[in-house]
CHARMM-style PDB file with segment names, atoms N, HN, CA, C and O in Angstrom:
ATOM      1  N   UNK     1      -9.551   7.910  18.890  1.00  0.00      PROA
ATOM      2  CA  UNK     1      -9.821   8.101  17.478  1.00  0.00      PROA
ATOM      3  C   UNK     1      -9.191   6.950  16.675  1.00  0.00      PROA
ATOM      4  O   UNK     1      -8.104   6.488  17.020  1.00  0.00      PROA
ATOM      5  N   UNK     2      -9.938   6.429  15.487  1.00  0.00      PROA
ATOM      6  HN  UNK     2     -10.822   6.805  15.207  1.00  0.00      PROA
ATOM      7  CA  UNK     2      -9.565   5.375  14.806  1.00  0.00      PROA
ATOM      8  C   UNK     2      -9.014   5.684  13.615  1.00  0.00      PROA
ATOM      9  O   UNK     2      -9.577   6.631  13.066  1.00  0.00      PROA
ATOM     10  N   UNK     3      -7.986   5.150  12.944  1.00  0.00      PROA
ATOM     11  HN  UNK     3      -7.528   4.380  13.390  1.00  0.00      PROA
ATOM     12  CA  UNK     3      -7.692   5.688  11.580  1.00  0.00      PROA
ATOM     13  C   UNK     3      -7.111   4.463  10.607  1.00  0.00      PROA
ATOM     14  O   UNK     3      -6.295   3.729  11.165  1.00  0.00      PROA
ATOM     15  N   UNK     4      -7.269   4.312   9.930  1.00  0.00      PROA
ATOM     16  HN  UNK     4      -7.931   4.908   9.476  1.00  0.00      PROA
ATOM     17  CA  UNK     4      -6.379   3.585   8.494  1.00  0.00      PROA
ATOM     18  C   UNK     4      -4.956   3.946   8.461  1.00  0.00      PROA
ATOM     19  O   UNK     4      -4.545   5.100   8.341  1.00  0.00      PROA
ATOM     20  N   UNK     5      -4.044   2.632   8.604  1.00  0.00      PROA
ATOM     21  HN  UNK     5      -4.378   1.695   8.701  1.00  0.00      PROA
ATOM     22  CA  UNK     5      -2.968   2.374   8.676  1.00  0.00      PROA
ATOM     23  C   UNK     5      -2.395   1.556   7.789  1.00  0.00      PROA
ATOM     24  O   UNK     5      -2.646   0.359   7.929  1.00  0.00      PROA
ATOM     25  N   UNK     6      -1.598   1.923   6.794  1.00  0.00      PROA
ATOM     26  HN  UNK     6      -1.395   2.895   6.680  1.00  0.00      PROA
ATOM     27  CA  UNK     6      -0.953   0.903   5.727  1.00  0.00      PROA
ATOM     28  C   UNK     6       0.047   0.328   5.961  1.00  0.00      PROA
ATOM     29  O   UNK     6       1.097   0.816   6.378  1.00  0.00      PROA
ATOM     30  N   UNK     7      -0.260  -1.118   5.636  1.00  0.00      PROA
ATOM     31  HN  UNK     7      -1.113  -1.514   5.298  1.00  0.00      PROA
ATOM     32  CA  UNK     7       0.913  -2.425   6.119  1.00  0.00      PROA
ATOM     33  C   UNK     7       1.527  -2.838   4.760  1.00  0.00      PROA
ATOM     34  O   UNK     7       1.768  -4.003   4.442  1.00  0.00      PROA
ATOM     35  N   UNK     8       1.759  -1.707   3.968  1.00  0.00      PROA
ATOM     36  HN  UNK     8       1.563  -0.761   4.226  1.00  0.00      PROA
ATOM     37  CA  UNK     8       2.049  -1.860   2.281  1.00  0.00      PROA
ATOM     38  C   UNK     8       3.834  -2.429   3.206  1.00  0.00      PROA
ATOM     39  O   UNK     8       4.266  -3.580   3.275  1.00  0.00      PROA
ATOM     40  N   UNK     9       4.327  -1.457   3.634  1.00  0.00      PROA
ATOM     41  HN  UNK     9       3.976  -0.522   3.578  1.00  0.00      PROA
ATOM     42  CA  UNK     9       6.120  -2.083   3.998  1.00  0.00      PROA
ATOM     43  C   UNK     9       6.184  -3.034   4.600  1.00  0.00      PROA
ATOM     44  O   UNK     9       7.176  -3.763   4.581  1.00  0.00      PROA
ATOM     45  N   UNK    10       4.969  -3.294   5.394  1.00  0.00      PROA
ATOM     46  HN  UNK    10       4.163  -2.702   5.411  1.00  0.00      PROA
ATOM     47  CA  UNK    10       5.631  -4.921   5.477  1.00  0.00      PROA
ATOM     48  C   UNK    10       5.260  -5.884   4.660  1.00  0.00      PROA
ATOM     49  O   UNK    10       6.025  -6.829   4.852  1.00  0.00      PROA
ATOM     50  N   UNK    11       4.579  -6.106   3.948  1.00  0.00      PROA
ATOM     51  HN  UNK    11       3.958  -5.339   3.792  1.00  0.00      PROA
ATOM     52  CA  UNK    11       4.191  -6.431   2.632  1.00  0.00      PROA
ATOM     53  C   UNK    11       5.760  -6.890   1.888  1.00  0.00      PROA
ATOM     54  O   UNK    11       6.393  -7.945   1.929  1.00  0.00      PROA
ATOM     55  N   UNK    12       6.097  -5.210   1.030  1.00  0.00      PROA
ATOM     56  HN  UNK    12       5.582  -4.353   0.996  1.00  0.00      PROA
ATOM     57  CA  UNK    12       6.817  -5.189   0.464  1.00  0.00      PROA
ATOM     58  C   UNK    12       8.227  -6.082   1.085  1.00  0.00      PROA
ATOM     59  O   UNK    12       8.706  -6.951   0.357  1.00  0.00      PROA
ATOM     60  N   UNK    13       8.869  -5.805   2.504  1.00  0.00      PROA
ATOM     61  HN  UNK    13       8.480  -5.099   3.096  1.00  0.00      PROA
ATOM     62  CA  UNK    13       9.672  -6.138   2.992  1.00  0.00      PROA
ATOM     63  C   UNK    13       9.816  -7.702   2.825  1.00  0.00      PROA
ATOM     64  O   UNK    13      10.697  -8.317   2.223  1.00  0.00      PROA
ATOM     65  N   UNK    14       8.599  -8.241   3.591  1.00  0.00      PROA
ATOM     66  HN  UNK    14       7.883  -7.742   4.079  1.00  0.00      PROA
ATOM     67  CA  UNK    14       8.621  -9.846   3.146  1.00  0.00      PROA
ATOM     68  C   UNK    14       8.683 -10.375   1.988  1.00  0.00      PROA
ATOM     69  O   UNK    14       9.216 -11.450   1.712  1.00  0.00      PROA
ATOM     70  N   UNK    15       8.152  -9.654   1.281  1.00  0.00      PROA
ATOM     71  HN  UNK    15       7.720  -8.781   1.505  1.00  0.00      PROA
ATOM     72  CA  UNK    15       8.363 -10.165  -0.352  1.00  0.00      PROA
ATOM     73  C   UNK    15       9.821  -9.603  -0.490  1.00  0.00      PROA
ATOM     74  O   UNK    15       9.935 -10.827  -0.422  1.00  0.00      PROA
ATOM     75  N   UNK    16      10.478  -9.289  -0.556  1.00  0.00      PROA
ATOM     76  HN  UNK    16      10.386  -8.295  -0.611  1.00  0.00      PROA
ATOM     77  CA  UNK    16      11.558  -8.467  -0.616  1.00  0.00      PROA
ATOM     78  C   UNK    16      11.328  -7.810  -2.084  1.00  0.00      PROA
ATOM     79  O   UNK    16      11.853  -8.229  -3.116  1.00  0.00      PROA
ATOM     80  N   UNK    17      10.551  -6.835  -1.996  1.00  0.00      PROA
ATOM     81  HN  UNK    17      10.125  -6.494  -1.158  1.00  0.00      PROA
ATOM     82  CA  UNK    17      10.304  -6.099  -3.134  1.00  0.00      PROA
ATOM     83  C   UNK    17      10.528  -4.808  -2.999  1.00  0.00      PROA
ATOM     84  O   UNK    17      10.276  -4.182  -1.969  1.00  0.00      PROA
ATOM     85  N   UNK    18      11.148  -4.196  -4.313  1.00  0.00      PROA
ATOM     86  HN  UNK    18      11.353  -4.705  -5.150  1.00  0.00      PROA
ATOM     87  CA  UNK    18      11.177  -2.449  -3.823  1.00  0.00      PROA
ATOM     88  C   UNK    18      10.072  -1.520  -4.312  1.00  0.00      PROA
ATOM     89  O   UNK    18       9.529  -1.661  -5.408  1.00  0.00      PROA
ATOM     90  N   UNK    19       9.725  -0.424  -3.311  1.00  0.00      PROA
ATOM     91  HN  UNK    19      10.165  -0.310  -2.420  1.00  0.00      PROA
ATOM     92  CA  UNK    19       8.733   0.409  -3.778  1.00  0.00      PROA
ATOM     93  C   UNK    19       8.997   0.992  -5.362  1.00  0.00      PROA
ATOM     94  O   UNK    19       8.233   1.882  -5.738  1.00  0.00      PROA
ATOM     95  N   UNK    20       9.649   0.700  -5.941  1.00  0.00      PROA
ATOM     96  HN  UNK    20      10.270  -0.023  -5.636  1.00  0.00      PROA
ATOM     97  CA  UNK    20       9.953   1.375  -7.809  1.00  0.00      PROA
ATOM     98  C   UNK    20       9.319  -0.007  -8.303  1.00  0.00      PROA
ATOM     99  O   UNK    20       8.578   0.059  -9.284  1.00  0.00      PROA
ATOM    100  N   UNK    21       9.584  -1.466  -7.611  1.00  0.00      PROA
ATOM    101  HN  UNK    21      10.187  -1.519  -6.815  1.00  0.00      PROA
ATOM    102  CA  UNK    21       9.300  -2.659  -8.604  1.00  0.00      PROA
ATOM    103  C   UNK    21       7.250  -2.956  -8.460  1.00  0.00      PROA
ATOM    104  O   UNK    21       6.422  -3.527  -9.171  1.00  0.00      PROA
ATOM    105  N   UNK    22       7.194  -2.148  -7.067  1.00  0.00      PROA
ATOM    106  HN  UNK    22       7.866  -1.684  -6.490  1.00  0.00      PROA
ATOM    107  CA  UNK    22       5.849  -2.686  -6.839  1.00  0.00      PROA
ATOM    108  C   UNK    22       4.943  -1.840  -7.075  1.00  0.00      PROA
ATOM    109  O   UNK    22       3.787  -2.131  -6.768  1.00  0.00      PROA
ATOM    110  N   UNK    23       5.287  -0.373  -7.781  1.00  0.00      PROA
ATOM    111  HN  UNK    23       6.226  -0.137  -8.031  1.00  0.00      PROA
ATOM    112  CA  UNK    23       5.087   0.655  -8.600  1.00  0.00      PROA
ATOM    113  C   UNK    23       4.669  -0.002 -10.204  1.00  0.00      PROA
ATOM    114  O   UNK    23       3.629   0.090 -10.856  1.00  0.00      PROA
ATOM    115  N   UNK    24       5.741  -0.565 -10.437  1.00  0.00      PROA
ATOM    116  HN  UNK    24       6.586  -0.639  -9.907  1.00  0.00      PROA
ATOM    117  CA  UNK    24       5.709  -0.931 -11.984  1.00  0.00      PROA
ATOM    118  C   UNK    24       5.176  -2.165 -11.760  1.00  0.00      PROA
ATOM    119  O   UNK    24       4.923  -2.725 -12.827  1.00  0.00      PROA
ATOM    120  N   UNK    25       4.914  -2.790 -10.827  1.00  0.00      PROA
ATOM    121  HN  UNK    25       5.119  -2.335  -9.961  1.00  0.00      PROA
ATOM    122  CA  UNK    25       3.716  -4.357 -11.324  1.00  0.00      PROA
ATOM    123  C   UNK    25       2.416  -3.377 -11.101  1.00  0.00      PROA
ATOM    124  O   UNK    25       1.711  -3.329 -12.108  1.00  0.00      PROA
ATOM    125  N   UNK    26       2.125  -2.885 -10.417  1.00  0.00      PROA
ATOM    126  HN  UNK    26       2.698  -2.924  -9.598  1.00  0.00      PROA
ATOM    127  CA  UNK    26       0.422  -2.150  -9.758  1.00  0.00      PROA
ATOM    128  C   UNK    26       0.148  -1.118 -10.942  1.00  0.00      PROA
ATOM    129  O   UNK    26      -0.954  -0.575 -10.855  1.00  0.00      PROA
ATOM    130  N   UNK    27       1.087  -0.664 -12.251  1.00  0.00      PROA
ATOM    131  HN  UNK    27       1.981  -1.105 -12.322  1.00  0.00      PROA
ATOM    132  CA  UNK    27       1.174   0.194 -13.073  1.00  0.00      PROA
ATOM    133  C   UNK    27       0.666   1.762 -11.664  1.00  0.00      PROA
ATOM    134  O   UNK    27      -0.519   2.024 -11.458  1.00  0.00      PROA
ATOM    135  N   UNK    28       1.376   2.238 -11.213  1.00  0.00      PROA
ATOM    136  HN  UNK    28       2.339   2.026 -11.380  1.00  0.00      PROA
ATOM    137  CA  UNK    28       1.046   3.101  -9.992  1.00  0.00      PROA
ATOM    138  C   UNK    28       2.418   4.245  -9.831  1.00  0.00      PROA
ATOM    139  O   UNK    28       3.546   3.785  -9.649  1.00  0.00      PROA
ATOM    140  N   UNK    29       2.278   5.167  -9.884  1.00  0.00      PROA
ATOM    141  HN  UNK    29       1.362   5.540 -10.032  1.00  0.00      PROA
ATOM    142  CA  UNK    29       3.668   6.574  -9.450  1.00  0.00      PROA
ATOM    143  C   UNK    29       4.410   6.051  -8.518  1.00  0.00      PROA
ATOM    144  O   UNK    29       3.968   5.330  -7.624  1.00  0.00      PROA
ATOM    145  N   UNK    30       5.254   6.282  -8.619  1.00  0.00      PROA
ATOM    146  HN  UNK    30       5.613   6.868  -9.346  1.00  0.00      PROA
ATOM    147  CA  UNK    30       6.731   5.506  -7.556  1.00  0.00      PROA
ATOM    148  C   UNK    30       6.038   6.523  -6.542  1.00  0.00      PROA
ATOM    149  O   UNK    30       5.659   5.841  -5.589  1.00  0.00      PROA
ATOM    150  N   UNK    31       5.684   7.968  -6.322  1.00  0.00      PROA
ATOM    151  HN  UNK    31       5.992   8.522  -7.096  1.00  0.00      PROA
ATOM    152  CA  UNK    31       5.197   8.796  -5.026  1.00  0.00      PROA
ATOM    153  C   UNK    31       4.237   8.290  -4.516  1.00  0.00      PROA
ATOM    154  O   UNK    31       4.141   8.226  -3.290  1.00  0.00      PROA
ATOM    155  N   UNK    32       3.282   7.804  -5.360  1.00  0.00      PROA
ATOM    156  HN  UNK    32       3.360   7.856  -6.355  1.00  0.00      PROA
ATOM    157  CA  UNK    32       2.010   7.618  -4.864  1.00  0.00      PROA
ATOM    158  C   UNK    32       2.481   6.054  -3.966  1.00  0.00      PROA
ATOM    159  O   UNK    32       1.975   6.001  -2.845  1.00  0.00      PROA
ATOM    160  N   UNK    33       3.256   4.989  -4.301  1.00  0.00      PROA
ATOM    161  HN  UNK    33       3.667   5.033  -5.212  1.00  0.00      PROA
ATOM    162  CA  UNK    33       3.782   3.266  -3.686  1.00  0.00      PROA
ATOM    163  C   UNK    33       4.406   3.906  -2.174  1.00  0.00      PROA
ATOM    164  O   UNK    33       4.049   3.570  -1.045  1.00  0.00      PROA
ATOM    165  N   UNK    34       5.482   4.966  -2.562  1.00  0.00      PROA
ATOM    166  HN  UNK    34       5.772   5.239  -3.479  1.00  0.00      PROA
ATOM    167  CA  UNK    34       6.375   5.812  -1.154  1.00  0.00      PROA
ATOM    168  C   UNK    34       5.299   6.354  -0.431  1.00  0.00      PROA
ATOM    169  O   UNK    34       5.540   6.565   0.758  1.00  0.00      PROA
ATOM    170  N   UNK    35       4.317   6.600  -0.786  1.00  0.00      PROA
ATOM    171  HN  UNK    35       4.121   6.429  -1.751  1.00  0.00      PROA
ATOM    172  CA  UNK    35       3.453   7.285   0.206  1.00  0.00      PROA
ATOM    173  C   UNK    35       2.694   6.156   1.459  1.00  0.00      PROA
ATOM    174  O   UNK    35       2.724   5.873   2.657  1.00  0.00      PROA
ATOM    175  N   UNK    36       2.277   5.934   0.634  1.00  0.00      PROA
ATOM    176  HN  UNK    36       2.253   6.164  -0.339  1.00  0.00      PROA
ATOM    177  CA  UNK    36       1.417   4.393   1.369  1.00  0.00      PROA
ATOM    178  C   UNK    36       2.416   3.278   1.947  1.00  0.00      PROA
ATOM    179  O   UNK    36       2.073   2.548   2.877  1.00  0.00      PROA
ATOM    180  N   UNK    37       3.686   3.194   1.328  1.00  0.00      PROA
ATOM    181  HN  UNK    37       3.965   3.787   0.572  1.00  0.00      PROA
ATOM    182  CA  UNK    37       4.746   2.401   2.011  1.00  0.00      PROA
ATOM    183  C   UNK    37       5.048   3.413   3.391  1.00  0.00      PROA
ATOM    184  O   UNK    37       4.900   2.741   4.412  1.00  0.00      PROA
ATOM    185  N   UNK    38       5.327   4.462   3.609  1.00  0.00      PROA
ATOM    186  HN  UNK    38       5.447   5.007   2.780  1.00  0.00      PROA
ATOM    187  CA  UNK    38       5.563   5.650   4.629  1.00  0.00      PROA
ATOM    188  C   UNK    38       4.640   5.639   5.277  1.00  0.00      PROA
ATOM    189  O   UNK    38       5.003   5.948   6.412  1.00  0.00      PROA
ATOM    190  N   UNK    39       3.073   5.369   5.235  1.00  0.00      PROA
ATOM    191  HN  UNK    39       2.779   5.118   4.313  1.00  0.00      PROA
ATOM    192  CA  UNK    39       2.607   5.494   5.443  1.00  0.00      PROA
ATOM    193  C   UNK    39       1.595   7.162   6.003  1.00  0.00      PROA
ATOM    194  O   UNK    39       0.871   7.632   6.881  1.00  0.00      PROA
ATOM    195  N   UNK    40       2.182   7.409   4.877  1.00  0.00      PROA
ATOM    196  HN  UNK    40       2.770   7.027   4.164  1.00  0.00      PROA
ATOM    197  CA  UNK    40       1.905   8.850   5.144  1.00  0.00      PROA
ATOM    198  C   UNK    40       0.970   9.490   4.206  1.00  0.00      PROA
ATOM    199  O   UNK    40       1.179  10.689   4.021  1.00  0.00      PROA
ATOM    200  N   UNK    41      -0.220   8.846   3.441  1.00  0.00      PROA
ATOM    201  HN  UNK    41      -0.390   7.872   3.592  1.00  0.00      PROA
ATOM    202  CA  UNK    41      -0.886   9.157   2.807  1.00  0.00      PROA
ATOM    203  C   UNK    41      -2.354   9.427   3.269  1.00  0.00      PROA
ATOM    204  O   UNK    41      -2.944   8.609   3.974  1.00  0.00      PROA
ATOM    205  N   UNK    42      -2.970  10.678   2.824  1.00  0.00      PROA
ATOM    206  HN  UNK    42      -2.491  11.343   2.251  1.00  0.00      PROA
ATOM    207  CA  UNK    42      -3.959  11.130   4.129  1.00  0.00      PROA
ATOM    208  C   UNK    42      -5.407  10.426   3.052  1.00  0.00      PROA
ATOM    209  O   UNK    42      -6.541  10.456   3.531  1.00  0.00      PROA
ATOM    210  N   UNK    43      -5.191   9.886   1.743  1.00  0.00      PROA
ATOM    211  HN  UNK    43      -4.270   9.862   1.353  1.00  0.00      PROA
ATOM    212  CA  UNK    43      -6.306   9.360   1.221  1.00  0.00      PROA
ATOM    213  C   UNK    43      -6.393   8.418   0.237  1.00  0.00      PROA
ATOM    214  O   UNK    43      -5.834   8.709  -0.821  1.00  0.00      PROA
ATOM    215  N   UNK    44      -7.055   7.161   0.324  1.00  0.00      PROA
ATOM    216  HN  UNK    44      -7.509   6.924   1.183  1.00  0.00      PROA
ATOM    217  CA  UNK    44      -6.743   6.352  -0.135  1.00  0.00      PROA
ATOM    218  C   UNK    44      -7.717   5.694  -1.741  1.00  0.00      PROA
ATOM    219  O   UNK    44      -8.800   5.137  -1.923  1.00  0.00      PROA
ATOM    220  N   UNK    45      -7.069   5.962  -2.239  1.00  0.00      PROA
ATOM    221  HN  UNK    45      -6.190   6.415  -2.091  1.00  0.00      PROA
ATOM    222  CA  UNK    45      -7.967   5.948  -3.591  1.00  0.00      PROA
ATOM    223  C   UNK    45      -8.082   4.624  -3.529  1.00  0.00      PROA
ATOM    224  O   UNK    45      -7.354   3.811  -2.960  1.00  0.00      PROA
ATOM    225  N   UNK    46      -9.776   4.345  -4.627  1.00  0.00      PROA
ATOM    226  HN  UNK    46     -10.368   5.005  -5.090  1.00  0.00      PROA
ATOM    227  CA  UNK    46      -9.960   3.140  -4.716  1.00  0.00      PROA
ATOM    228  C   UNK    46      -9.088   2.434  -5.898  1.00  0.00      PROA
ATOM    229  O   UNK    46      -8.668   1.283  -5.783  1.00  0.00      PROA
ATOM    230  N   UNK    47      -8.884   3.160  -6.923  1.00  0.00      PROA
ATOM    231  HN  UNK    47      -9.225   4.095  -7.016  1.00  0.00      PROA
ATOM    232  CA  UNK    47      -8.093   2.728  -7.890  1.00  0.00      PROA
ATOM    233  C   UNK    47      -7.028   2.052  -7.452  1.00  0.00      PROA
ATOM    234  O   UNK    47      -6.748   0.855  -7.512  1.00  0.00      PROA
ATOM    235  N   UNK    48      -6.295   3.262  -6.864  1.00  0.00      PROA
ATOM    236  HN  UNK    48      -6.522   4.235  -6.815  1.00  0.00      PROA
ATOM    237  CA  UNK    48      -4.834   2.705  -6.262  1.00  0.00      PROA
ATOM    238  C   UNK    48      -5.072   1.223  -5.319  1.00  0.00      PROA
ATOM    239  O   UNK    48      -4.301   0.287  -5.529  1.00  0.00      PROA
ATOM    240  N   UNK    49      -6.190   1.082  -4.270  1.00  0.00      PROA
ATOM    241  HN  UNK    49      -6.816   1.843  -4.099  1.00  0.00      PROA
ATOM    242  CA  UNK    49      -5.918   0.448  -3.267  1.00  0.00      PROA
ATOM    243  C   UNK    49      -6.451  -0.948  -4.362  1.00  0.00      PROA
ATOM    244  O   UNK    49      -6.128  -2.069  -3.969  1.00  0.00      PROA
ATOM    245  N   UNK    50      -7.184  -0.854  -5.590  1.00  0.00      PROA
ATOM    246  HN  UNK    50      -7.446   0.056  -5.910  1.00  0.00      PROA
ATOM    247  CA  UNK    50      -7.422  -2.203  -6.602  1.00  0.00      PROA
ATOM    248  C   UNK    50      -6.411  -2.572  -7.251  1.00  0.00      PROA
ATOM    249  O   UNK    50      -6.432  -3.640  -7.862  1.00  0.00      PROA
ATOM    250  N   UNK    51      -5.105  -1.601  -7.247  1.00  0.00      PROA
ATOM    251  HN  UNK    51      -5.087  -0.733  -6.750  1.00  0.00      PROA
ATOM    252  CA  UNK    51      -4.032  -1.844  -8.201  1.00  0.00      PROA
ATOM    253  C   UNK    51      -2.959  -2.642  -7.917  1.00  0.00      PROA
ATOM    254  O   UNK    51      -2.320  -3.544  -8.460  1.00  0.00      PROA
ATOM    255  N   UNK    52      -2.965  -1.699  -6.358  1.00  0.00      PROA
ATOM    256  HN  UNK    52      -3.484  -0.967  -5.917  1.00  0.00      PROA
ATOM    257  CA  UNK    52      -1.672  -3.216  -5.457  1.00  0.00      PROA
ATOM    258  C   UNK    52      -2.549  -3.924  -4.898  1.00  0.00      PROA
ATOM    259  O   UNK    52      -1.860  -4.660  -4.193  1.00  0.00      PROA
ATOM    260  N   UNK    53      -4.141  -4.349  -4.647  1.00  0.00      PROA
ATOM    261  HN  UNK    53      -4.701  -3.751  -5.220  1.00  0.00      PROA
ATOM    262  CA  UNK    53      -4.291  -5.728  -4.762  1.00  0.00      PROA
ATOM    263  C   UNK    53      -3.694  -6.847  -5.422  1.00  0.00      PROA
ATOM    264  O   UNK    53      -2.953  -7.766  -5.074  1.00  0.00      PROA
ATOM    265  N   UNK    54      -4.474  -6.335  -6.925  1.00  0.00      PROA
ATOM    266  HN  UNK    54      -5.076  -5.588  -7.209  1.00  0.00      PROA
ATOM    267  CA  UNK    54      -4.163  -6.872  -8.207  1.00  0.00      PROA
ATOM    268  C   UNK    54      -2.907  -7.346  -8.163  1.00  0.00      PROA
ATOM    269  O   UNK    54      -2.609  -8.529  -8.326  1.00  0.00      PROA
ATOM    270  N   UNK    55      -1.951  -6.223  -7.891  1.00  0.00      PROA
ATOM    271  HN  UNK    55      -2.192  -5.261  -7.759  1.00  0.00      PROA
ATOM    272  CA  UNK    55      -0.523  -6.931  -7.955  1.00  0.00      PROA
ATOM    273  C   UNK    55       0.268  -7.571  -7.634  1.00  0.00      PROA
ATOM    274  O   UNK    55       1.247  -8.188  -8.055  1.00  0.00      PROA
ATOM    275  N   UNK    56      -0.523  -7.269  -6.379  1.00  0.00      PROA
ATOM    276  HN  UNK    56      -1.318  -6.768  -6.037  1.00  0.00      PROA
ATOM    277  CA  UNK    56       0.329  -8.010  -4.676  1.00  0.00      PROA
ATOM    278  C   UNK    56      -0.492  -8.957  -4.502  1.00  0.00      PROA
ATOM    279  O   UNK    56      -0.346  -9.423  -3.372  1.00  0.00      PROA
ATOM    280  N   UNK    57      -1.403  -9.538  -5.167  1.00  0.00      PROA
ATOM    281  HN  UNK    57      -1.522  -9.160  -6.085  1.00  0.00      PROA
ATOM    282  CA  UNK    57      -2.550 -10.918  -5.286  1.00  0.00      PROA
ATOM    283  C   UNK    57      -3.103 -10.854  -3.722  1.00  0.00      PROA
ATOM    284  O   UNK    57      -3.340 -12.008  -3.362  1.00  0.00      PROA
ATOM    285  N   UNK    58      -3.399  -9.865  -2.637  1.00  0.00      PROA
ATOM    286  HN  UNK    58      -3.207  -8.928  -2.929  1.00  0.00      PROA
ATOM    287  CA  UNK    58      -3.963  -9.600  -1.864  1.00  0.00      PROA
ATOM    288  C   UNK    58      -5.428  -8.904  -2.210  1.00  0.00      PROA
ATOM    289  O   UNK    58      -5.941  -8.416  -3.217  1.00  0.00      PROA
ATOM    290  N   UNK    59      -5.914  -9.171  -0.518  1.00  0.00      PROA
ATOM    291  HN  UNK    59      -5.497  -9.568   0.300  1.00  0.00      PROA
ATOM    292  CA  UNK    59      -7.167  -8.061   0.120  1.00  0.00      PROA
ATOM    293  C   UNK    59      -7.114  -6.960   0.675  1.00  0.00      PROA
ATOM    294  O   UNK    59      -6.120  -6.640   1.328  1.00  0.00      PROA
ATOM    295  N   UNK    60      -8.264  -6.087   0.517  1.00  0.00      PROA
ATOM    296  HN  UNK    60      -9.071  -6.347  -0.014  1.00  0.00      PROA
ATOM    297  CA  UNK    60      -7.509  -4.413   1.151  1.00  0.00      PROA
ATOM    298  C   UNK    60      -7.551  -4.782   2.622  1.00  0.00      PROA
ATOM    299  O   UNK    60      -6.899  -3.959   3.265  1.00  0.00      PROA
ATOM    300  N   UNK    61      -7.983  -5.547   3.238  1.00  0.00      PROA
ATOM    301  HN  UNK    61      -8.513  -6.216   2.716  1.00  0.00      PROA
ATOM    302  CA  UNK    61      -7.532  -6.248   4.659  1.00  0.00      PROA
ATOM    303  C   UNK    61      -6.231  -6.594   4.902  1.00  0.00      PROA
ATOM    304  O   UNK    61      -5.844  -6.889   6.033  1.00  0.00      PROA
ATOM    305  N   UNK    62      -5.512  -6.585   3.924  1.00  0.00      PROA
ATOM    306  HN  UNK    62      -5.826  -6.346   3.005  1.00  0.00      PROA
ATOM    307  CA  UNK    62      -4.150  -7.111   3.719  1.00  0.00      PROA
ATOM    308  C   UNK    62      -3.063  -5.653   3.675  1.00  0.00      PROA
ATOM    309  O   UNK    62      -1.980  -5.519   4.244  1.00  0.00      PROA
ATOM    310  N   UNK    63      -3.634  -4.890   2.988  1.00  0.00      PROA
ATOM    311  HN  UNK    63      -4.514  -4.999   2.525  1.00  0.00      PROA
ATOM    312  CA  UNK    63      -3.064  -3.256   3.179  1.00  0.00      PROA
ATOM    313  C   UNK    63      -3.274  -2.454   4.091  1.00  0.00      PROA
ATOM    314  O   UNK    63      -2.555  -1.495   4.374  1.00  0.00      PROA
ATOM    315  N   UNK    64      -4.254  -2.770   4.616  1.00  0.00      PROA
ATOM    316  HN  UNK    64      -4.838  -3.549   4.387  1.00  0.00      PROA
ATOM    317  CA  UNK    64      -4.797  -1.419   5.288  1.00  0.00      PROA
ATOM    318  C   UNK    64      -5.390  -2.027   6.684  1.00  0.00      PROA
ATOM    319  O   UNK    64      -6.106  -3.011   6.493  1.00  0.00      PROA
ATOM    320  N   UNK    65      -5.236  -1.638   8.047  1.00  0.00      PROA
ATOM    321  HN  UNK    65      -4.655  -0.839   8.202  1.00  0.00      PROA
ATOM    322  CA  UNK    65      -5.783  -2.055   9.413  1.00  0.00      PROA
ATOM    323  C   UNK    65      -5.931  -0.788  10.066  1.00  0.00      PROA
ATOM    324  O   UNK    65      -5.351   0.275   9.845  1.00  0.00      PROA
ATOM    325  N   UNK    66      -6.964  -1.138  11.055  1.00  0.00      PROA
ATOM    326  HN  UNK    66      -7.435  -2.001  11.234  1.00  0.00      PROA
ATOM    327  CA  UNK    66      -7.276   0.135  11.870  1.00  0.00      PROA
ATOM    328  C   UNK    66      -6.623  -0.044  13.377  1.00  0.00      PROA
ATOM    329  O   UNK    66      -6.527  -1.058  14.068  1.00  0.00      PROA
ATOM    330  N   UNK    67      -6.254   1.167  13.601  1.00  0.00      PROA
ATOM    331  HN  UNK    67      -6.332   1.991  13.039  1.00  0.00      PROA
ATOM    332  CA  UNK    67      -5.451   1.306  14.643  1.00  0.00      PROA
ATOM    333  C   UNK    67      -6.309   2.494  15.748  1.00  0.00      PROA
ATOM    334  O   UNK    67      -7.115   3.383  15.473  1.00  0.00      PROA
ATOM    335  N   UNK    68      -5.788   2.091  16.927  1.00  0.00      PROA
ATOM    336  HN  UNK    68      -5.133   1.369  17.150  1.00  0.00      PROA
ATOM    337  CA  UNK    68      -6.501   3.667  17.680  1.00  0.00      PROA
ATOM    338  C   UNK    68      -5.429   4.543  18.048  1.00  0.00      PROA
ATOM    339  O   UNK    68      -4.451   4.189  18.707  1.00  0.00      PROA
ATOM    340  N   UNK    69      -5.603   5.503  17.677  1.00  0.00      PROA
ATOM    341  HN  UNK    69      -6.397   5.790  17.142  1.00  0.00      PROA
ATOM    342  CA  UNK    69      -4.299   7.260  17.744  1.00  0.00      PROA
ATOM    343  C   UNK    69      -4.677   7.478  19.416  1.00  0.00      PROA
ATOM    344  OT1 UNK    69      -4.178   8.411  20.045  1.00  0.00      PROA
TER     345      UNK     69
END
């Protein structure tokens, strides 16, 4: 089975950015940045996934990879 996997923490990590700062550039809920940094979010809005583009000057190729479970 294949699923969507968010590479938002390593992202954040290399930039050395914190999930509250990359909240407030993406204008986005500090829960909703912890979720997708945790990777523990079961759905991925398009809004959200245009917001930390936007912010993070990335592609959703850049957030998100598929993995096999």
């Amino acid at each position: 089975m294949m699923r969507a996997k968010s590479k938002l923490k390593k992202i954040l990590d290399e930039r050395e950015l914190s999930i509250r700062k990359c909240a407030e550039m993406a204008d986005l809920k500090v829960e909703t940045v912890r979720r997708m940094y945790n990777d523990t979010t079961m759905q991925y809005q398009r809004d959200t996934l245009g917001a930390l583009c936007k912010a993070l000057d990335c592609e959703i190729s850049d957030l998100l990879e598929l993995i096999e479970e």
